[in-house]
MITIRO-211791 format. One record per residue (C-alpha): residue in one letter; x, z, y. Coordinates in pm, whole numbers, padded with zeros to 5 digits, always signed. Layout:
N
AXZY...
// end
This chain:
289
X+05357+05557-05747X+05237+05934-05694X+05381+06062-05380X+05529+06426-05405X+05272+06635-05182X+05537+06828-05044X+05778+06585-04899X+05858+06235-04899X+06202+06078-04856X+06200+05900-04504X+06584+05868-04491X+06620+05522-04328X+06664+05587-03967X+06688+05375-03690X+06878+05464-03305X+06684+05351-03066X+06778+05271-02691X+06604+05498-02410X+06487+05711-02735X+06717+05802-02955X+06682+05817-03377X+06356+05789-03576X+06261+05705-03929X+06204+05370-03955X+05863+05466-04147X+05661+05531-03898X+05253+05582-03840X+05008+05349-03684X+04700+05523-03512X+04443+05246-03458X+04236+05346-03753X+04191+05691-03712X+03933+05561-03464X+03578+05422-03512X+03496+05047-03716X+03629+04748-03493X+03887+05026-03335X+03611+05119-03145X+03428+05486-03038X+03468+05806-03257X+03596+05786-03611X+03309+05893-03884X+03488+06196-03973X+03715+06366-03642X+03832+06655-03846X+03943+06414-04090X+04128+06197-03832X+04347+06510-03723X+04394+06619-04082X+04568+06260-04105X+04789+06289-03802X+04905+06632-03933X+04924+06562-04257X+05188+06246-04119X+05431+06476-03921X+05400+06717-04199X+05553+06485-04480X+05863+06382-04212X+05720+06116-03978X+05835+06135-03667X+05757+05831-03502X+05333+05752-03428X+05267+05445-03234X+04908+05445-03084X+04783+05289-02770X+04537+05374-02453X+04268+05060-02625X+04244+05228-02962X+03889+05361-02892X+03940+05340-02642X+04133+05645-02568X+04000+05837-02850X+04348+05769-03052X+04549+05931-02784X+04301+06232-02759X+04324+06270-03157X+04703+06304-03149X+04697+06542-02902X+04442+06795-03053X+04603+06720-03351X+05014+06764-03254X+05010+06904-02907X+05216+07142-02848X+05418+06874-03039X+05738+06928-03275X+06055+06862-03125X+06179+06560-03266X+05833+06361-03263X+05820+06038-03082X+05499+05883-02995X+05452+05521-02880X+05160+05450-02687X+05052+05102-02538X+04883+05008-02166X+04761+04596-02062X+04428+04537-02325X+04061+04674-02212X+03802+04684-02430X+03467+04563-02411X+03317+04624-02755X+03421+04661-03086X+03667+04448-03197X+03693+04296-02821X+04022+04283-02658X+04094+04198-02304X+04476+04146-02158X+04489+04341-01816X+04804+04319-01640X+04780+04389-01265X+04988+04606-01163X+04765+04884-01045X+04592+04902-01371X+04918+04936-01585X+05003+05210-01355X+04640+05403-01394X+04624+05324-01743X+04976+05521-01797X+04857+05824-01560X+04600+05842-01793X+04807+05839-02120X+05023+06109-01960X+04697+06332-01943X+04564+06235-02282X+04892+06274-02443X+04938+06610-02252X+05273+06486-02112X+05478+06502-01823X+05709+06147-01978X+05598+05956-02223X+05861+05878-02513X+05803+05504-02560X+05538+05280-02303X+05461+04911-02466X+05283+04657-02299X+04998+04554-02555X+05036+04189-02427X+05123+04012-02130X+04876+03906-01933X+04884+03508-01874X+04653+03555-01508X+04926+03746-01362X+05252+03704-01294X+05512+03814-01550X+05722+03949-01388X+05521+04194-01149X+05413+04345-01524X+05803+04375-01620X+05856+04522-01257X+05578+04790-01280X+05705+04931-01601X+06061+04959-01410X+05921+05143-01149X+05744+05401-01381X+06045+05466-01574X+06245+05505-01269X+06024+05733-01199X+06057+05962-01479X+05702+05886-01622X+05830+05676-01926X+06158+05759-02128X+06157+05401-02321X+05996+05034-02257X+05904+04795-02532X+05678+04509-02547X+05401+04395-02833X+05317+03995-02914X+05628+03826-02738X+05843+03544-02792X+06231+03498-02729X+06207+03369-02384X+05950+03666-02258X+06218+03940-02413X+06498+03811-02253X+06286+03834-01947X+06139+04164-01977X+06515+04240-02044X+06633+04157-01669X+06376+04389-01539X+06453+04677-01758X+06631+04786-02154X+06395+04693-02396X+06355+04906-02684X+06095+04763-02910X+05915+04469-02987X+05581+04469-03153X+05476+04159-03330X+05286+03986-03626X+05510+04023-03919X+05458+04063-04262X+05545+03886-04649X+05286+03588-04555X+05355+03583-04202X+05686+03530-04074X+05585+03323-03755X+05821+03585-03561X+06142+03549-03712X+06306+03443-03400X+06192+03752-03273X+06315+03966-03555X+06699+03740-03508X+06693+03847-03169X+06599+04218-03173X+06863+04235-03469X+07093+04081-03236X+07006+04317-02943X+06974+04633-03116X+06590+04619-03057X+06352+04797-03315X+06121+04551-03413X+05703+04691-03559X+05588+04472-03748X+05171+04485-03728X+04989+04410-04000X+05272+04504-04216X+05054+04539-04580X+04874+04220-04516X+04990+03957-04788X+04654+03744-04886X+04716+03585-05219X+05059+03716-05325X+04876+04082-05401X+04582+03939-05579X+04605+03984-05975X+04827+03791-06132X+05037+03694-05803X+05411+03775-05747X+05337+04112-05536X+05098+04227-05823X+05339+04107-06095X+05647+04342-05892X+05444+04619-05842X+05359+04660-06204X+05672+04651-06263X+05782+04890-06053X+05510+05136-06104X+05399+05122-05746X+05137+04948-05554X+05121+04647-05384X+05091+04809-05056X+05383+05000-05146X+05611+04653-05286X+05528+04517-04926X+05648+04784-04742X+05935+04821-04913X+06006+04454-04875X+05982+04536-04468X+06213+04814-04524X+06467+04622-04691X+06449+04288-04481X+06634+04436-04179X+06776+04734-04052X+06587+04750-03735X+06198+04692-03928X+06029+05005-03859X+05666+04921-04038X+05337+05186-03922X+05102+05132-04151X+04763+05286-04040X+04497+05453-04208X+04208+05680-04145X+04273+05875-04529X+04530+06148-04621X+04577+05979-04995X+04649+05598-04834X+04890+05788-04616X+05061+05951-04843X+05046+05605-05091X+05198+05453-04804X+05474+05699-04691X+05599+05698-05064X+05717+05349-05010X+06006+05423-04871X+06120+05544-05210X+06045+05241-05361X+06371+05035-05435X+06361+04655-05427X+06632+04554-05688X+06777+04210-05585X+06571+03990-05787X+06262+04135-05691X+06331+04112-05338X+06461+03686-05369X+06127+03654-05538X+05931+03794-05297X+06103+03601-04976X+06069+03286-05181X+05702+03339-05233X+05630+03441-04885X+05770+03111-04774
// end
C-alpha cells in the first residue's frame, strides 16, 4: 500500500491514565540509533529527518528510552522536536545499562532510577516527563523499593505518567499499589502471544498495552504463508497485515514500530488504514496459534 505523503489516517485513539489521549499508532525510537542499539546511527541527519517526518504525518506518541544508545535516542528527539508540538507525548524508559552492543543490564537501585530520570529530563529538555517506564525490574533488588521510587518522582512533579515494560499479572497488580499504572510494555505480536494475560488484564484495567516486536511473525510472512497470502490480497504488505492485526485485536494495543528510514515509516504508519475484514482477521489468529 502507498502511503499518501501528506497525511496518514491515525484515527484510533486511545485515553490514557496520568496522560490523556494518543493515537494508538505510535513510534518506536530504538533504531534510529547505531547496529545492536548501540552508539551513533550511520546517518544523524537522517535519524532526525525520521522523527520529524513521524510527528509530521500525525504521530503523537514516541516511546524511546535512556539505553537506546545509550542516550543518543533521547538526544535525537530532542534536536529533532524540541521545542515540541503541543499534543506530543513521549515515553522514555530508566532500569537497563548497557555494556556493549546488543548488551543489556537490569539496574534497579533506587538511586540509579532516580539519576537515570534527572538525566532524561535534561536530554529530553524537560521540566516533567509525559510517560516514565521501567525497562525491567530488576530481580537483585527489591520490587518494591523500584515501584516506590517511581512514586516519589511523580509526586514530585518530575513524571506525569508510570508504566512498566516485560511484566507479568502479579508484578502489575503490584506496581499498581504503589502508584496508577498507565502502560505495560511487553512481547506481543501474531507468533507470540505469551502475554495474553497481560493484554486481559490491561483491557480490564484500562491500561495501554505496547506490544514490542510488533512486525515480527517468522513463518506466517514468508511466501506462500497466511500473512503473505492476506497481504496480497489486500494490496498491502506484510508488515502492514500485522499491524493492522495489532490494531484490531484490542482497543488498548498501541503498536511502535521502529525504523531508522522515512519510506519504512511511512509503509508502516499507512497501516492503520488497512482494514482487516472478518475472515482475514479469524485466519490470522488461527494461524498465530
Amino acid at each position: 500500500m502507498t502511503p499518501d505523503t501528506n497525511q496518514l489516517e491515525l484515527s484510533a485513539t486511545i485515553s490514557l491514565k496520568d496522560l490523556g489521549t494518543v493515537h494508538r499508532l505510535g513510534f518506536g525510537a530504538m533504531r534510529i540509533v547505531g547496529d545492536g542499539v548501540w552508539g551513533e546511527p550511520t546517518d544523524r541527519a537522517a535519524a532526525v529527518a525520521v522523527v520529524r517526518r513521524a510527528v509530521e504525518l500525525g504521530v503523537d506518541f514516541i516511546d524511546t528510552a535512556d539505553s537506546y544508545g545509550p542516550n543518543i535516542s533521547e538526544e535525537i528527539l530532542a534536536e529533532a522536536l524540541h521545542p515540541y508540538r503541543e499534543g506530543l507525548k513521549i515515553a522514555t524508559k530508566v532500569g537497563f545499562t548497557r555494556t556493549g552492543p546488543n548488551r543489556w543490564v537490569p539496574v534497579g537501585r533506587p538511586e540509579y532510577l532516580r539519576q537515570q530520570t534527572e538525566l532524561s529530563l535534561r536530554k529530553l529538555k524537560v521540566d516533567t516527563l509525559d510517560l516514565l517506564q521501567l525497562h525491567r525490574i530488576d530481580p537483585k533488588v527489591d520490587a518494591e523499593e523500584q515501584f516506590g521510587v517511581l512514586r516519589e518522582l511523580q509526586d514530585e512533579g518530575k513524571v506525569r505518567a508510570l508504566g512498566l515494560s516485560q511484566v507479568s499479572v502479579a508484578e502489575l497488580e503490584a506496581a499498581g499499589r504503589h502508584f496508577t499504572v498507565s502502560t505495560v510494555q511487553n512481547r506481543y505480536n501474531l507468533t507470540d502471544r505469551s502475554s495474553a494475560d497481560v493484554l486481559e488484564y490491561a483491557e480490564k484495567n484500562g491500561i495501554g498495552f505496547i506490544p514490542w516486536a510488533p512486525i515480527s511473525a517468522g513463518e506466517l510472512a514468508q511466501p506462500g504463508g497466511p500473512l503473505d497470502a492476506a497481504a496480497k490480497r489486500l494490496g498491502a504488505t506484510t508488515s502492514q497485515v500485522a499491524l493492522a492485526w495489532l490494531l484490531r485485536r484490542s482497543p488498548v494495543m498501541m503498536p511502535i514500530p521502529g525504523t531508522g528510514s522515512v519510506a519504512h515509516l511511512e509503509e508502516n504508519l499507512a497501516s492503520a488504514g488497512v482494514g482487516l475484514d472478518d475472515a482475514t482477521y479469524a485466519e490470522l489468529e488461527a494461524a498465530g496459534k
